[in-house]
C-alpha atoms as one frame of an Amber mdcrd trajectory, in Angstrom:
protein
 105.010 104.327  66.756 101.296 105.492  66.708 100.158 105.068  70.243  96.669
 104.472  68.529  97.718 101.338  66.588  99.717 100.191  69.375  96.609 100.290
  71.803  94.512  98.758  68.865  96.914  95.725  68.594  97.479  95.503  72.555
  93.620  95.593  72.939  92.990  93.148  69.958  95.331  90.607  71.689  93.826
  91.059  74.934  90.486  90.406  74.109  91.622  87.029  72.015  91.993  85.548
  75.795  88.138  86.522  76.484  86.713  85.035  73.178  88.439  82.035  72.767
  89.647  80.926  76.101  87.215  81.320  78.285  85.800  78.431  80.328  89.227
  76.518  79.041  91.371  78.124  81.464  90.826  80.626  84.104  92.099  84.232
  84.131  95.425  83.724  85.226  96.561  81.264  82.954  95.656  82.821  79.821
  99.382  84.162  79.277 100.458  81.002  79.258  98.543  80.688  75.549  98.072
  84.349  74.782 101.849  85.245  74.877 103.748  82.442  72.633 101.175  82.593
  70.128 101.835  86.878  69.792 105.702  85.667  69.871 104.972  82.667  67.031
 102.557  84.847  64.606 105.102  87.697  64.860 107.927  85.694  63.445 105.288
  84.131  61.220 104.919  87.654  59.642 108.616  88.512  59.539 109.281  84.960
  58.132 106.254  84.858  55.571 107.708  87.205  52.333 110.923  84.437  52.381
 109.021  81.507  52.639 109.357  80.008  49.116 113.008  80.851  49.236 113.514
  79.173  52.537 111.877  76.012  51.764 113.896  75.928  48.384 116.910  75.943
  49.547 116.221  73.876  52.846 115.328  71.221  50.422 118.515  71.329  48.680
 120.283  70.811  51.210 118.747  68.400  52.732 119.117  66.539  48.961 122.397
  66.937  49.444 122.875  65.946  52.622 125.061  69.226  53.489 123.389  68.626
  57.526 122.351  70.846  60.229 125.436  72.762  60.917 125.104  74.122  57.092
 121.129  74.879  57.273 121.429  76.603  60.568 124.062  78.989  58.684 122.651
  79.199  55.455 118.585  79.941  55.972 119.028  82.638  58.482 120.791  84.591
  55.675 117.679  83.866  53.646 115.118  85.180  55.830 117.577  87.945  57.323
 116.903  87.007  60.734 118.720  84.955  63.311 115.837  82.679  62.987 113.617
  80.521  60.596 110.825  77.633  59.716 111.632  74.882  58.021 107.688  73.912
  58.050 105.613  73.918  54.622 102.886  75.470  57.012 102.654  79.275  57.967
  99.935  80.598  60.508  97.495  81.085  57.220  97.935  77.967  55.611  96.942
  75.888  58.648  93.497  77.610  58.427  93.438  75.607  55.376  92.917  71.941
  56.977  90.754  72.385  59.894  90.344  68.695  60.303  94.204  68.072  60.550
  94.890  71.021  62.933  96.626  69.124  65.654  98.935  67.696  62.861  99.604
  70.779  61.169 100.500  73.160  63.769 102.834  70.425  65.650 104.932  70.032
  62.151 104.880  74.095  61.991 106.039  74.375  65.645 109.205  71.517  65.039
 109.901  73.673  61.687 110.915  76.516  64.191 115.051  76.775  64.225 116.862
  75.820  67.542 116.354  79.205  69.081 112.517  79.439  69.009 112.502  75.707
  69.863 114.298  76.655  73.686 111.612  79.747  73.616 108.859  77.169  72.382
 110.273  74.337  75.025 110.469  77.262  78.117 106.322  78.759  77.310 105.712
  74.582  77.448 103.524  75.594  74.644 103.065  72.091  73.241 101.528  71.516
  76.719  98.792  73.381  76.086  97.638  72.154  72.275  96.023  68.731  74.365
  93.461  71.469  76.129  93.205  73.729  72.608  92.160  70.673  70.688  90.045
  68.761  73.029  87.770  72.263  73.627  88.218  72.520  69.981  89.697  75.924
  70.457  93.163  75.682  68.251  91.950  76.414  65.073  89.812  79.599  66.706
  92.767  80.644  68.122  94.795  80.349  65.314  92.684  82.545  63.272  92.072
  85.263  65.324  95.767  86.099  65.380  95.412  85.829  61.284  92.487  88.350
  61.548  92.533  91.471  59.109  91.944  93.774  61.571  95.436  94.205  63.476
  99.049  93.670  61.499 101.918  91.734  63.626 103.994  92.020  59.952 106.362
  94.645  59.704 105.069  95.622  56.216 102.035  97.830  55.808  98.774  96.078
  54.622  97.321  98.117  51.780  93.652  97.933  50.327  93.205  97.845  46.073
  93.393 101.122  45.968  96.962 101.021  47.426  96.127 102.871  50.203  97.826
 101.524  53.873  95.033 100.287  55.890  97.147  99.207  59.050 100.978 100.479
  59.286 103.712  98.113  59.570 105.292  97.301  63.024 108.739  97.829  63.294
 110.781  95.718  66.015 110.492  98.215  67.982 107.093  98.797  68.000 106.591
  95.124  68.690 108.305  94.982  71.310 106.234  97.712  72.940 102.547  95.763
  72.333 104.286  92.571  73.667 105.808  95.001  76.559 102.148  95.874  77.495
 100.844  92.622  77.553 103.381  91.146  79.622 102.245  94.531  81.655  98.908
  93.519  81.616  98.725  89.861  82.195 101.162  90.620  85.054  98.920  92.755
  86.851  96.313  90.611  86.281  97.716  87.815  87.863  99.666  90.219  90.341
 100.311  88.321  93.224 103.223  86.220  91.093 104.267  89.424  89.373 106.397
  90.784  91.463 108.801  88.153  91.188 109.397  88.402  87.639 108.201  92.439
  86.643 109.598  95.492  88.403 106.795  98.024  88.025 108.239 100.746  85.247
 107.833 103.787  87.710 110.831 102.019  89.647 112.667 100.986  86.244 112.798
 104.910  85.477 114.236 106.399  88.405 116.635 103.354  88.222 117.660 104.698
  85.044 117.570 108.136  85.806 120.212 107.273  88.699 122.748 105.344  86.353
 122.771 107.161  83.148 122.134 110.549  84.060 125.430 110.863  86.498 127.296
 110.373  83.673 125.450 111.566  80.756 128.559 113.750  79.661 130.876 111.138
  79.908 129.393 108.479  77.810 131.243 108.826  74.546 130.450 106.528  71.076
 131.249 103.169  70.689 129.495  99.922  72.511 128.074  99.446  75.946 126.955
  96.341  77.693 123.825  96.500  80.039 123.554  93.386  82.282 120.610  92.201
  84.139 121.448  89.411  86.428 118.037  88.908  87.724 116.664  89.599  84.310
 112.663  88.364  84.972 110.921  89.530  81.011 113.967  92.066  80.252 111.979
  95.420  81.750 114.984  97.135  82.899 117.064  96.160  79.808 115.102  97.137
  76.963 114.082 100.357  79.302 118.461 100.870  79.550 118.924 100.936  76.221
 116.123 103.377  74.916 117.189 106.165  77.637 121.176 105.579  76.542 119.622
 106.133  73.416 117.615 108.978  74.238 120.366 110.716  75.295 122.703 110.599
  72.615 120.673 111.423  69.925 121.414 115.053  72.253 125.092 114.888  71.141
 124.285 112.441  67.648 126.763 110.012  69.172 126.313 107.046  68.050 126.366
 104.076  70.648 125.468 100.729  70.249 123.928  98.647  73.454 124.436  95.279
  73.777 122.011  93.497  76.219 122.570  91.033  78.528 120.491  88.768  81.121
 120.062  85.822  83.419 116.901  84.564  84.273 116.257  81.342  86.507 111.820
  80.881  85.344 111.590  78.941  82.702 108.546  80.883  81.539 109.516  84.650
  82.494 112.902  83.489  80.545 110.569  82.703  77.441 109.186  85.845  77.777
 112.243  87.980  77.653 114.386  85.824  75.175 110.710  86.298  72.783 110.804
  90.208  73.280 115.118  90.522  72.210 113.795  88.530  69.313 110.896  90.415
  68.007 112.996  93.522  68.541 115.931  92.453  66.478 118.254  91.880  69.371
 120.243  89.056  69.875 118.491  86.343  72.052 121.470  84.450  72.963 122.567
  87.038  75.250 119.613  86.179  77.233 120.500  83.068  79.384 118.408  80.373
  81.354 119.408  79.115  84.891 120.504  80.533  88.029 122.924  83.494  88.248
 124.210  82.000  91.703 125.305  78.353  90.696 126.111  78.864  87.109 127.263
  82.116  86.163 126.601  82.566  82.190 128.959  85.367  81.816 131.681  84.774
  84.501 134.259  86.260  81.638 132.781  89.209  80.685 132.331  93.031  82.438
 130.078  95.595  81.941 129.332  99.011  81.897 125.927  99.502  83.366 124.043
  97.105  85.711 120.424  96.758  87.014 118.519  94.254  88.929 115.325  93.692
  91.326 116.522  90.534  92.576 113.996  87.896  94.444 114.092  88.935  98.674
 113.960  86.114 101.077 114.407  83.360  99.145 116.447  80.772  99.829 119.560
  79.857  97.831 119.920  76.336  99.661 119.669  74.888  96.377 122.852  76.462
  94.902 125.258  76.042  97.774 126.790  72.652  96.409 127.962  75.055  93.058
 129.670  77.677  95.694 131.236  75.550  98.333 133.908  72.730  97.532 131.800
  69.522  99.130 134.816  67.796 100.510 136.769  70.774 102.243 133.609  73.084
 102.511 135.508  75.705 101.282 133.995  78.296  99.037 135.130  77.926  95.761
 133.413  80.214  93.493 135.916  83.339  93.260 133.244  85.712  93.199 132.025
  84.999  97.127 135.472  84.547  98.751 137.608  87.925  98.111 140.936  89.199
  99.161 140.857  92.269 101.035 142.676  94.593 102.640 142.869  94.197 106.799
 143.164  90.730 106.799 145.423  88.008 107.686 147.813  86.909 104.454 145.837
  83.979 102.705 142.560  84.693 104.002 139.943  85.854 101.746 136.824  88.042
 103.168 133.758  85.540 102.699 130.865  87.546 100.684 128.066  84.760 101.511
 124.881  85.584 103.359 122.529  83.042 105.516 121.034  80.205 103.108 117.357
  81.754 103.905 118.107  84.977 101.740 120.438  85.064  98.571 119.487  88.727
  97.480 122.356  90.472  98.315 124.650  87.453  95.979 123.427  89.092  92.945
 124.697  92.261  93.933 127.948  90.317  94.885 127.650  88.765  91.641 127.564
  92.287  89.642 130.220  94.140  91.923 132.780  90.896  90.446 131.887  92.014
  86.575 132.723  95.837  87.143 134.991  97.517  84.439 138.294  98.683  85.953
 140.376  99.776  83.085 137.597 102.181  81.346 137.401 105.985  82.460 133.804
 105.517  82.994 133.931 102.512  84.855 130.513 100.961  85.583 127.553 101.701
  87.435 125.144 100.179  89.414 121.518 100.009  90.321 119.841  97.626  92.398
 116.433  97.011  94.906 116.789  95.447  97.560 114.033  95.067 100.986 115.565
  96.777 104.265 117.079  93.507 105.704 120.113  93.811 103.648 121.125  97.148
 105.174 121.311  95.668 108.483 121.087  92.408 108.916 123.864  89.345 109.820
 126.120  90.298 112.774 130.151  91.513 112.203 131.821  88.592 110.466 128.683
  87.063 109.094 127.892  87.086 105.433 125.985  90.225 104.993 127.709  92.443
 107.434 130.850  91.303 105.377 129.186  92.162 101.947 128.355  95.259 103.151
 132.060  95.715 104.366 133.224  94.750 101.256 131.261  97.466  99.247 131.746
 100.466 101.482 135.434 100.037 102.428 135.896  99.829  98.581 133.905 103.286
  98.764 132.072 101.722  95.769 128.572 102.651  97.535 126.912 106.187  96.188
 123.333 106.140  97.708 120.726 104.570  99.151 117.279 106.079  97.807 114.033
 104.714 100.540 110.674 103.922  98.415 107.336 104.372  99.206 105.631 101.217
 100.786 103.504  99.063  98.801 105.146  99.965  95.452 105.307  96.327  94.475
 102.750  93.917  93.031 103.192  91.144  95.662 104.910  92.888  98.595 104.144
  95.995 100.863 107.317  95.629 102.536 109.803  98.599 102.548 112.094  98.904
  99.639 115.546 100.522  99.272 117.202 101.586  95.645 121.475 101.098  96.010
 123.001 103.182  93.549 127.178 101.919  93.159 129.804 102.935  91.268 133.513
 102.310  90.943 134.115 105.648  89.542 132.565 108.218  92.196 132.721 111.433
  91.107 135.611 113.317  93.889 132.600 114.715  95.898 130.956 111.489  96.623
 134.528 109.661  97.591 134.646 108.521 101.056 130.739 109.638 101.393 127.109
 107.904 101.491 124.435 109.733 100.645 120.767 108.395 102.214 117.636 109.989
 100.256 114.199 109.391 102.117 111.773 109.095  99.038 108.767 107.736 101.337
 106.790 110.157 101.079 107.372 110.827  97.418 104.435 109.268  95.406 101.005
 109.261  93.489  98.001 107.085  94.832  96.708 104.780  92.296  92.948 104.760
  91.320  92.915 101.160  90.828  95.219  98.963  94.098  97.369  96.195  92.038
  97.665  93.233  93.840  99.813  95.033  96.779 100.932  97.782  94.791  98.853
 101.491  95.693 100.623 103.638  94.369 103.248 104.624  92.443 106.149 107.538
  91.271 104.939 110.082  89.106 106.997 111.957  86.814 107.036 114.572  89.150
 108.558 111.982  92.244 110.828 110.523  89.603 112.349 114.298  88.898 112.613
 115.412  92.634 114.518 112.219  93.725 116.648 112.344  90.613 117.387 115.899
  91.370 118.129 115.319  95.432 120.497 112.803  93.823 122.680 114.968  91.557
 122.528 117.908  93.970 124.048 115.519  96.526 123.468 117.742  99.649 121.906
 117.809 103.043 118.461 118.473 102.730 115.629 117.103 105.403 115.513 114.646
 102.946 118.636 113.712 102.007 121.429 112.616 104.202 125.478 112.364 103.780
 127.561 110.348 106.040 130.564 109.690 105.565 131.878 105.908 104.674 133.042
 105.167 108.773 129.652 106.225 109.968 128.187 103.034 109.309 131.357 101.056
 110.468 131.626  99.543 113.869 134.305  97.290 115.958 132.755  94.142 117.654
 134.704  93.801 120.708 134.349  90.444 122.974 134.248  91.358 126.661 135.410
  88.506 129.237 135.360  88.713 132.666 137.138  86.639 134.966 135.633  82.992
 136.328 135.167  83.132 140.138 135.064  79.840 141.947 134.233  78.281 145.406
 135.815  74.713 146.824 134.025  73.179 148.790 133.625  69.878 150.609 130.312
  68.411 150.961 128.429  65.566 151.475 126.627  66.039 148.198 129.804  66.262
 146.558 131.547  63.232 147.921 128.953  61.104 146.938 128.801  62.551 143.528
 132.544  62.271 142.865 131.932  58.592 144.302 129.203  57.740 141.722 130.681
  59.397 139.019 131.505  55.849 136.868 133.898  55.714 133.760 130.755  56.352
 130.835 129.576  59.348 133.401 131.006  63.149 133.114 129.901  65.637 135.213
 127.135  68.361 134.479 129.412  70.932 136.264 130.560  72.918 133.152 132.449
  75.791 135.436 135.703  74.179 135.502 138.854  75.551 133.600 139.879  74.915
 130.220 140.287  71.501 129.280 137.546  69.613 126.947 134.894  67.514 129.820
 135.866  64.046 129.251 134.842  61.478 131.933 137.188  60.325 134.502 138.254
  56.743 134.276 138.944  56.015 138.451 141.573  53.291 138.311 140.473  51.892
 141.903 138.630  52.592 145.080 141.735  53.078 147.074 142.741  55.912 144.389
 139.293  57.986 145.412 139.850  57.333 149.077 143.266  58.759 148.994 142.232
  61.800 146.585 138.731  62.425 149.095 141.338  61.871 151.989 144.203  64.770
 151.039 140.955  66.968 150.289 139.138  66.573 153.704 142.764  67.133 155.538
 143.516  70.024 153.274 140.116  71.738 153.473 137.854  70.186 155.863 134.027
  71.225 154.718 133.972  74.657 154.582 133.953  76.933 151.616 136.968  78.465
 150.254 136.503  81.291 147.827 140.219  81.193 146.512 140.857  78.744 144.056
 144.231  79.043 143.403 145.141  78.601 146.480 143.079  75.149 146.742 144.854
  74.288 143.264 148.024  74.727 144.121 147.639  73.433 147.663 145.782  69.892
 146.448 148.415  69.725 143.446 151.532  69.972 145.973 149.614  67.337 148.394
 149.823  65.279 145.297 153.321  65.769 144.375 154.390  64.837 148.132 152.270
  61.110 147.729 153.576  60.722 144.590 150.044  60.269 143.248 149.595  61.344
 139.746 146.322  62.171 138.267 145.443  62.754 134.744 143.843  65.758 133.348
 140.492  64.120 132.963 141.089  63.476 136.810 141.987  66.773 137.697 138.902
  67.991 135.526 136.547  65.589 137.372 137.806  66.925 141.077 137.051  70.508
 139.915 134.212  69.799 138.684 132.854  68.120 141.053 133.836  70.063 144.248
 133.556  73.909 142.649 130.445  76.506 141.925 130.389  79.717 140.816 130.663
  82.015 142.938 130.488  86.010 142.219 131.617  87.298 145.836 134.925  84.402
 145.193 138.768  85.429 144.007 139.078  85.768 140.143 140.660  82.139 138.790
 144.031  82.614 137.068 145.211  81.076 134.142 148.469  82.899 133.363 150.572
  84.644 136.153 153.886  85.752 134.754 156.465  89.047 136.323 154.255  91.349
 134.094 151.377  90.379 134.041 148.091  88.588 135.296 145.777  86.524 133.002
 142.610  85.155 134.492 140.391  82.794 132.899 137.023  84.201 131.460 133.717
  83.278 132.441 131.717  81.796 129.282 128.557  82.972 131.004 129.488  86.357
 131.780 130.684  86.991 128.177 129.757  89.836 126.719 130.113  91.912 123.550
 129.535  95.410 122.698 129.770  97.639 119.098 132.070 100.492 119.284 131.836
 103.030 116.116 134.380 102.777 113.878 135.151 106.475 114.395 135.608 105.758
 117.937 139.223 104.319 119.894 138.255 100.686 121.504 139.762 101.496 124.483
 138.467 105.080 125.448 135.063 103.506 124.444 135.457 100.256 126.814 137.070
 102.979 129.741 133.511 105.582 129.494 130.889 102.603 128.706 132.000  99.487
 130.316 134.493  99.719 133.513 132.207 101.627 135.508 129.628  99.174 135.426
 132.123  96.035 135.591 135.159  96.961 136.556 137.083  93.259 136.343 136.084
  93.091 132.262 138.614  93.175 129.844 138.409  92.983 126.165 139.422  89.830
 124.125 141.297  91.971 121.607 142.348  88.755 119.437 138.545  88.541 118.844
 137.442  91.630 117.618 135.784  91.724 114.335 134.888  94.815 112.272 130.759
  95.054 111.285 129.067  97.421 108.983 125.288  98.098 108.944 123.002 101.205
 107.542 120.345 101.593 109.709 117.703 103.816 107.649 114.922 104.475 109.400
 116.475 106.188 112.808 118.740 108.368 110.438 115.655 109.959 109.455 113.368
 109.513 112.603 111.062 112.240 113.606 110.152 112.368 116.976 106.363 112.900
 117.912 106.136 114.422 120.921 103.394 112.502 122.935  99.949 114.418 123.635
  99.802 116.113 126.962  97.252 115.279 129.848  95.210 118.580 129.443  94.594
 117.652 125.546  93.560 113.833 126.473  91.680 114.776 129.514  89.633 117.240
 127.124  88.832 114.184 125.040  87.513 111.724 127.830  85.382 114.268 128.875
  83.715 115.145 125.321  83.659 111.611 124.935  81.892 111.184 128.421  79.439
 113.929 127.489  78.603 112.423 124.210  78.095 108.639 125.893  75.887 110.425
 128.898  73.615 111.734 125.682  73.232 108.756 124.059  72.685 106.791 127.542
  69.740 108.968 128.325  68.119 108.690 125.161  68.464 104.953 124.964  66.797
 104.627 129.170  64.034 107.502 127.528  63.125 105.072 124.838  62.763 102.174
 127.000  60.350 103.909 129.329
């Protein structure tokens, strides 16, 4: 396409917003008129040279009473589109009756067929004709997008002479204007475009890291793109013109077949509109929320891509995952079987409720090809908490578990800050793949790309600056070389693997009589359980005393048996007290036995470990809640040489609670590519206290001067 028409129509549109809504809505609401109307007089043009022939026929079937089923079939292969109007009206007629505007464009806009009615429904376009009418702004409106100097029609316009005054716009080309406006009206209302538009600096190099790998490989026939987190289809319709790109190399031919999920009602309009006006199928574009109602839980694809929303809660979508009654998750895709685990327990892929960005990558890993050679690839941004947050167990520890045990995980690429429109937080490019070439198996390469990038002239909204052509090639390149450079890091898959080991150590205990105590155990009524949580095992229930003479002989066998002073071995009180009770025949319940313990018992650090277990081999001793510990031991590392070197010297009665040891993976970025700064020495500061002195005595004497 001529980049000099396309600017001309781009600029054309652009400045419709200035002259005709101004003072009707402010700046950032303009899209919400500017862009269905481009969409609407588009398909006006494409529609316009099969009008007659479309309202023929429509009226003979509707004479004949053939219904909707058989006009929904039959005028699309009229007007050789997927679409159609049904509407006596086009977008130069309704110039015709200025007085019954209103009227007139409502009966063109219920013409539309059921697909541009959802796009129609989604831009809440009839929303906006109240405002257009009462401003008296409609009709304007309307006929500056009829306006002889730009052509939305795919034909050329010629003058008498014959001679083409404005080419036609192809689909293509279409797409691209409506491409920059979405562009434009974005940055102009930046601060919400970030959550819908990926910036296209970012959408290259995402492409670059997909496609390229396997440039070689990809063969003719049909590939499906998916976009789970589709926003207005950037990273779709930029997939399919580099596949494209790159076969015309070979003249393969390839067809792409695009699909997408998008949860805005309006940024869904947006992209469904621009698959239309390029000829691709819009009902491969759906509406609604990847997480609770997967669109396209049957199908696989080849190459995927997303810039999912970060730190946003998915609260919302948890009754669709989890089974309500047995709060089990239910949706396959978040509860996997995996190897390591118990038989019948799944690995649970589900993060905290305050951040669902890593489910769409979950989502995409579940709709990989496994029985093609090429297998499929994957390309996603996420913000730095999903390399490392959630602790071993939790839901994105396990995710990340998931991916890099399946050695499905090819690189992490770290972006420049501030390269979004709402967000200056740091950003992190995953590049995955079920297919790793043999030189990446079992590896992880880290690229540090923060320091790769072009200021901007213009800041906007957060965004600074971005990847030039030249960034784009060097991180592409540090990718396909896939060696160690200052830059570029390879670990392999264990590195980021670590064991959580619990460490116990034992509960310590001292008996004694007091005072205190006696009156405590005294008061202590049936509704009343004791504060003393330092007990063994069983749950703290309160004791129900049965009589007065029942304390008075339990207080009695404990006075005789260990008068008031302290006694720093509990088993021996234990078993002592219990074979006092056993020779009066006096039987207490556990809650009893609980309560006594309770009661007369502190912790004690210099007392005798308390035992729970004593058998001929062995010697269990019950843990102390408040002493437990844990500690992460690298996966590359043995457990037990690890708890030997770090942990027994500094508490040598720990042991480690092997039956609760759970297996964590994180990727902490940053510190694999720290650079130390060494600090300044004294000489060097002391140099610049006493310049700064001398300048400050200076300035001193000439203010006292000037005073005098």
């Amino acid at each position: 396409m001529n980049y000099t028409t396309h600017n001309t129509i781009v600029n054309f549109i652009w400045s419709i917003a200035d002259d005709v809504l101004r003072d009707v809505y402010v700046r950032g609401k303009y899209r919400d008129v500017i862009l269905p109307m481009t969409v609407l007089r588009r398909l006006d043009c494409l529609l316009e040279p099969t009008k007659d022939k479309v309202l023929e026929l429509y009226k003979r079937l509707e004479e004949g009473n053939f219904g909707q089923n058989a006009i929904a079939q039959q005028l699309p292969r009229v007007t050789g589109y997927v679409f159609y109007n049904t509407s006596q009206f086009t977008f130069k007629t309704l110039l015709d009756f200025p007085s019954d505007i209103r009227a007139n464009f409502e009966n063109y806009l219920n013409g539309f067929s059921e697909n541009v009615q959802e796009i129609i429904a989604k831009f809440k376009l009839r929303n906006q004709i109240e405002t257009l009418v009462e401003s008296n702004r409609l009709y304007a409106l309307i006929q500056k997008f009829v306006a002889k100097e730009i052509n939305l029609s795919s034909e050329a316009v010629k003058n008498e002479k014959g001679e083409i005054i404005h080419e036609g716009l192809t689909n293509l080309g279409m797409g691209s204007v409506f491409e920059e406006l979405i562009r434009k009206f974005n940055e102009e209302n930046n601060e919400e475009a970030g959550e819908h538009f990926t910036p296209r600096d970012i959408i290259q190099l995402m492409v670059n890291l997909i496609f390229l790998p396997v440039e070689n490989q990809i063969q003719g026939g049909t590939y499906l793109v998916y976009d789970d987190a589709c926003g207005s289809g950037g990273m779709l319709t930029e997939s399919e013109a580099f596949i494209q790109h790159l076969v015309e190399k070979s003249a393969k031919k390839v067809t792409i077949e695009l699909y997408g999920q998008e949860v805005n009602p309006e940024t869904y309009a947006i992209c469904k509109s621009d698959m239309l006006i390029k000829g691709r199928d819009p009902e491969k574009i759906w509406f609604g929320s990847t997480i609770s109602h997967d669109k396209f839980a049957d199908l696989q694809f080849d190459f995927m891509l997303a810039n999912p929303p970060y730190g946003k809660s998915w609260t919302v979508d948890q009754e669709a995952v989890f089974d309500g009654k047995k709060k089990e998750v239910k949706d396959p895709r978040f509860a996997v079987e995996h190897p390591g685990l118990k038989p019948g327990e799944k690995l649970t892929l589900l993060p905290r409720s305050s951040d669902g960005q890593l489910l769409f990558l979950v989502n995409m890993l579940s709709k990989m090809k496994q029985s093609t050679t090429l297998g499929s690839r994957i390309a996603i941004v996420h913000n730095g908490s999903a390399l490392f947050t959630g602790d071993a167990g939790g839901g994105e520890s396990n995710i990340r578990r998931w991916i890099i045990e399946n050695d499905w995980l090819e690189c992490i690429i770290g972006l420049p800050l501030n390269m979004f429109y709402n967000t200056g937080i740091a950003t992190y490019i995953w590049v995955l793949s079920n297919r790793k070439p043999e030189q990446r198996r079992g590896k992880v390469q880290l690229i540090d790309a923060t320091e790769w990038y072009g200021k901007l002239r213009k800041n906007l909204g957060k965004k600074n600056c971005e990847l030039t052509q030249a960034d784009i090639q060097r991180i592409t390149e540090t990718f396909l070389a896939f060696e160690e450079t200052e830059q570029s890091k390879i670990f392999d898959n264990e590195d980021f693997g670590y064991h959580k080991i619990t460490v116990d150590r034992p509960l310590r205990l001292t008996f004694q009589v007091t005072p205190e105590q006696v009156a405590q155990f005294l008061g202590t009524s049936p509704t009343t359980s004791s504060t003393n949580t330092s007990s063994v095992g069983q749950q703290e229930i309160p004791l129900n005393i049965t009589s007065a003479t029942k304390n008075g002989v339990i207080l009695g066998i404990l006075k005789d048996l260990f008068g008031s002073e302290p006694h720093k071995d509990f088993n021996r009180v234990k078993q002592e007290f219990e074979k006092a009770l056993k020779a009066k025949e006096l039987k207490l319940t556990a809650k009893e036995f609980k309560l006594v313990y309770d009661t007369f018992t502190e912790k004690d650090e210099t007392a005798e470990p308390v035992i729970k277990k004593k058998t001929k081999d062995a010697v269990t001793y019950e843990p102390d809640s408040e002493l437990r510990d844990t500690e992460n031991v690298p996966l590359k590392e043995d457990i037990d040489e690890y708890f030997a070197r770090e942990v027994l010297p500094h508490v040598p009665d720990a042991w480690i609670d092997y039956e609760k040891t759970v297996r964590g993976y994180e990727i902490s970025f940053t510190k694999y590519f720290y650079k130390f700064k060494p600090l300044r020495s004294l000489e060097e500061i002391a140099a610049d206290i006493f310049a700064l002195e001398a300048e400050t005595e200076g300035v001193l004497r000439q203010i006292v001067s000037e005073e005098k």
